[in-house]
C-alpha positions in Angstrom: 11.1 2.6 -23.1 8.9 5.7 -21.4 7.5 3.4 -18.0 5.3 5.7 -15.6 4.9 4.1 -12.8 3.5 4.7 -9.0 5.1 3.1 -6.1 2.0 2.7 -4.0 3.8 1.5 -0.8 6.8 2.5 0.3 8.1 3.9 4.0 10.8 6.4 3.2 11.2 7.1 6.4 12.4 4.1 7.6 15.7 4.0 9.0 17.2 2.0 5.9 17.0 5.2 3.7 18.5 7.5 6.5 21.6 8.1 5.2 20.7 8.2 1.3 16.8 8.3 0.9 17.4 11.5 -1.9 19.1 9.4 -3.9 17.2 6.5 -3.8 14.1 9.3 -4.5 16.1 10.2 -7.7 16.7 6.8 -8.6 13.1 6.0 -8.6 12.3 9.0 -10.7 15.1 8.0 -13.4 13.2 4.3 -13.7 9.9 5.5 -14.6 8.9 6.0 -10.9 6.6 9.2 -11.3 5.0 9.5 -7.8 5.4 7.3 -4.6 3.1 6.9 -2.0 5.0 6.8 1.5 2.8 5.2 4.6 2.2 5.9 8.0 2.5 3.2 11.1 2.4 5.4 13.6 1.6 9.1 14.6 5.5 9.8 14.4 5.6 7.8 11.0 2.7 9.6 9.6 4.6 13.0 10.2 7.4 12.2 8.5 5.5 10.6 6.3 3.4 13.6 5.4 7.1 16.0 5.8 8.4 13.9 2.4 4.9 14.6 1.2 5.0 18.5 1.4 8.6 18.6 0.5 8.3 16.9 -3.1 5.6 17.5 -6.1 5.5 13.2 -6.5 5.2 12.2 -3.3 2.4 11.6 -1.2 1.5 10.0 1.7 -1.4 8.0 4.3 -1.7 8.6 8.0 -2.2 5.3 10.0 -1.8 3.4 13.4 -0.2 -0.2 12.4 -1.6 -3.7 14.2 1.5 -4.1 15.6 1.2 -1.2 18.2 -2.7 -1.2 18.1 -2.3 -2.0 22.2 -0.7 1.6 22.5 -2.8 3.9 20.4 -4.2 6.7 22.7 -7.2 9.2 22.3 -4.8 12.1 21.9 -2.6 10.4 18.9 -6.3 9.7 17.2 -6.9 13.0 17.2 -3.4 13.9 15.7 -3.6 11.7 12.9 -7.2 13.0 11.9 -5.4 16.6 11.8 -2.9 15.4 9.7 -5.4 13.5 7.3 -7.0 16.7 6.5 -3.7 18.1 4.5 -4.4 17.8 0.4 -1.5 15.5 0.1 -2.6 12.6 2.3 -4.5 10.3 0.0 -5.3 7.4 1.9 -5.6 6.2 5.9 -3.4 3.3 6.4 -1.5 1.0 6.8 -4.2 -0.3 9.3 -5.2 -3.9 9.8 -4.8 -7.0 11.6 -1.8 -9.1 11.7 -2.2 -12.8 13.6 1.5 -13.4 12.0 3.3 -11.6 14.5 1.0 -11.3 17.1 2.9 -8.5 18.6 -0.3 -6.9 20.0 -3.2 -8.6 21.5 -6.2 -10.0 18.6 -8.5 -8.1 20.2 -6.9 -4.4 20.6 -5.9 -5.1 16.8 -9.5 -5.6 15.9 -10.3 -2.4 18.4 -8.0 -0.7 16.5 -8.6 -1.5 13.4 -12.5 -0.5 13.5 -11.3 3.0 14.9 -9.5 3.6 12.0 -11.6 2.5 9.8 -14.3 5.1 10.9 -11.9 7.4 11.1 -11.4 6.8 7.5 -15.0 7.4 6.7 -15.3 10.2 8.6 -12.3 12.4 6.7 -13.6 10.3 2.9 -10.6 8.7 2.4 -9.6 4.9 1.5 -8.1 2.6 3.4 -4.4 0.6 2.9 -4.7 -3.0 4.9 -2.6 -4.6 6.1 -4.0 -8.3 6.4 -1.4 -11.2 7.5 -2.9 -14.7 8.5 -6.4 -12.8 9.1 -8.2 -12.7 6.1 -11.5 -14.0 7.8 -11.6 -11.4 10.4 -10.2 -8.2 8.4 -13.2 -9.0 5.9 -15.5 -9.6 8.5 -14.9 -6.3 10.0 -14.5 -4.2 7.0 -18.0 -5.5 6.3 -18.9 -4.4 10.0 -17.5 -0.8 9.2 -19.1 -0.4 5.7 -15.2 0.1 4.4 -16.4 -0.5 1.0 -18.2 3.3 1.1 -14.4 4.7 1.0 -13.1 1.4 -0.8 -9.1 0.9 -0.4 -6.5 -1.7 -1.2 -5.0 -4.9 0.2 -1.1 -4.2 0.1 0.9 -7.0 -0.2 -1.6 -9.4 -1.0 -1.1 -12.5 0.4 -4.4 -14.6 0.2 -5.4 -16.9 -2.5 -7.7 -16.6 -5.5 -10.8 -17.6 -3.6 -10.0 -14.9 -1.2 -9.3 -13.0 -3.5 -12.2 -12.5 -5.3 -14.0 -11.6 -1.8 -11.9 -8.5 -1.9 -12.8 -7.8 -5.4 -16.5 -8.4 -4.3 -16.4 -5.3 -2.0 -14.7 -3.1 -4.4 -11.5 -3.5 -3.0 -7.8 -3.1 -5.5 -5.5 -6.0 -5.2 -1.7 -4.4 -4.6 1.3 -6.7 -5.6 4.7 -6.6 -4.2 7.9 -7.8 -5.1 7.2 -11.6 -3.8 5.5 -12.5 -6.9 8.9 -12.6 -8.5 9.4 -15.4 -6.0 9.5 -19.3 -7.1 7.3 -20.0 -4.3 4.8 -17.0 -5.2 2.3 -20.0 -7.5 -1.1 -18.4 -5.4 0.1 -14.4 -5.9 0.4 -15.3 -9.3 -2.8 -16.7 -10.0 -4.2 -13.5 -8.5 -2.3 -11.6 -10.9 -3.7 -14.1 -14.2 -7.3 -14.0 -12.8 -7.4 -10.5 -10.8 -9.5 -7.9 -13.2 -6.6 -5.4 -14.7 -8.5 -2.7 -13.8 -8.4 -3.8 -10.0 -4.2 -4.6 -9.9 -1.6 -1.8 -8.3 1.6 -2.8 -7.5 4.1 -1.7 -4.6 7.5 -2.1 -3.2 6.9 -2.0 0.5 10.4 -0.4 0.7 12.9 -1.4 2.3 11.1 -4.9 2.6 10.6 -7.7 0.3 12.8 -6.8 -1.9 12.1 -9.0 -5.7 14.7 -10.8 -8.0 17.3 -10.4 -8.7 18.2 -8.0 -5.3 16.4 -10.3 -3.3 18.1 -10.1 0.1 19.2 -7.0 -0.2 17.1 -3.3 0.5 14.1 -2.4 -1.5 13.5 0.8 -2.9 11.2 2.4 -4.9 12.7 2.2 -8.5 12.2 -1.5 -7.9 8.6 -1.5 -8.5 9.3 -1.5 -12.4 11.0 -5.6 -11.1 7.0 -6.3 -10.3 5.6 -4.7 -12.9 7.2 -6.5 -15.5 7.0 -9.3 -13.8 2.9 -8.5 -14.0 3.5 -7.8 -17.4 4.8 -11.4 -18.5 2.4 -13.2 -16.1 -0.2 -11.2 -18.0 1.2 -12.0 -21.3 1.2 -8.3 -22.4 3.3 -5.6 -23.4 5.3 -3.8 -20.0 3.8 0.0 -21.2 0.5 -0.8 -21.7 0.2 -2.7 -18.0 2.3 -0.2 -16.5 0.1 2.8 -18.3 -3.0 0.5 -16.7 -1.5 0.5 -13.6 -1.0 3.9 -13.1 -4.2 4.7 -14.0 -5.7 2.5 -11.5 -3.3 3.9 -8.7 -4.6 7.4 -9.6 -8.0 6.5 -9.6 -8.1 4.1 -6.3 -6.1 7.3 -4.4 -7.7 10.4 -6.1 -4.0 11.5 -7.6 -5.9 14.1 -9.7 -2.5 16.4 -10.6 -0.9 13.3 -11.9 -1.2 13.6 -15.7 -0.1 10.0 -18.0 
């Protein structure tokens, strides 16, 4: 079986692949992996981020300020982060967002931050990766606000419902899909996937979290993305090429991967 398949969403430079991230690079590649997509949270993050980038052909990368820390985000790190974004092999702003889950910053600097960002995004053309957890009425409301639907971007880790769902869809917005749909408990996720226009669908990893069946429990890693993709595949009730092959193709398009040849 020939898979090619993106990871869209994966931080390599978390502190989980310290000690053995080549590998787990080369065991993507050996899967069917043929580009990953590794995400900024912070200004450090998105330097690394952007490092793994410039040092490897199939990786890129996004420059972002996550919700969680949207109470420190300073003037000066703005500006870093737009200087980064203008390097060829950043292909997205993100992960940016809200996130009421946690709550580890206040609603209100999350929403500040999350407009910034947003403009931000605009202003350098590129699409945004949300990050949306128990907020879905607010992160639409202000990505309406913004006109975010001029750059367009992606829900990772979708976690809303059909009727949610097709809100997204409405503003021309992808649907990404982690490893949870291979969950018992993932019945709404997999709706999404039934219903959810194919040409709309990525999927992700979110490495080293969320890790799908069987290494639940256990790190994530890129080269697990091919666990959600089949799992796609059979929710789908089609063949595991021709969904991944769709899959890739809408990765490429939603991020602009115009080297990537399938």
């Amino acid at each position: 079986m020939n898979l090619k398949l993106i990871d869209s969403h994966t931080h390599l430079d978390m502190p989980q692949f310290r000690k053995d991230v080549d590998k787990v690079i080369e065991r993507a590649r050996r899967s069917g992996v043929i580009a990953m997509i590794t995400i900024g949270i912070s200004l450090d993050s998105s330097r690394a981020a952007l490092a793994f980038a410039e040092s490897h052909d199939d990786i890129y990368c996004t420059v972002g300020w996550h919700p969680h820390g949207a109470h420190e985000l300073t003037e000066d790190e703005i500006m870093a982060l737009k200087k980064l974004a203008k390097n060829p092999k950043v292909v997205a702003w993100g992960e940016i967002g809200l996130d009421y889950y946690r709550d580890r910053a206040p609603r209100d600097k999350q929403q500040v931050c999350f407009r910034q960002q947003i403009r931000l995004a605009r202003e350098c053309g590129l699409p945004v990766v949300i990050h949306d957890r128990d907020a879905h009425s607010d992160t639409l409301r202000i990505l309406k606000e913004e006109s975010a639907d001029e750059v367009g971007g992606v829900f990772h880790c979708f976690s809303g419902d059909w009727t949610f769902a097709r809100k997204c869809l409405d503003m021309g917005f992808y649907i990404s899909i982690p490893g949870t749909v291979t969950y018992n408990n993932a019945g709404e996720q997999r709706e999404v996937v039934k219903k959810c226009p194919m040409d709309r669908l990525i999927v992700e990893t979110d490495a080293p979290y969320l890790t799908p069946v069987p290494y639940r429990g256990k790190r994530n890693e890129p080269s697990y993305v091919v666990l959600t993709a089949r799992k796609v595949a059979e929710l789908r009730n089609r063949p595991l090429e021709e969904i991944s092959e769709q899959l890739t193709i809408n990765t490429i398009r939603l991020f602009g991967l115009k080297d990537i040849n399938i």
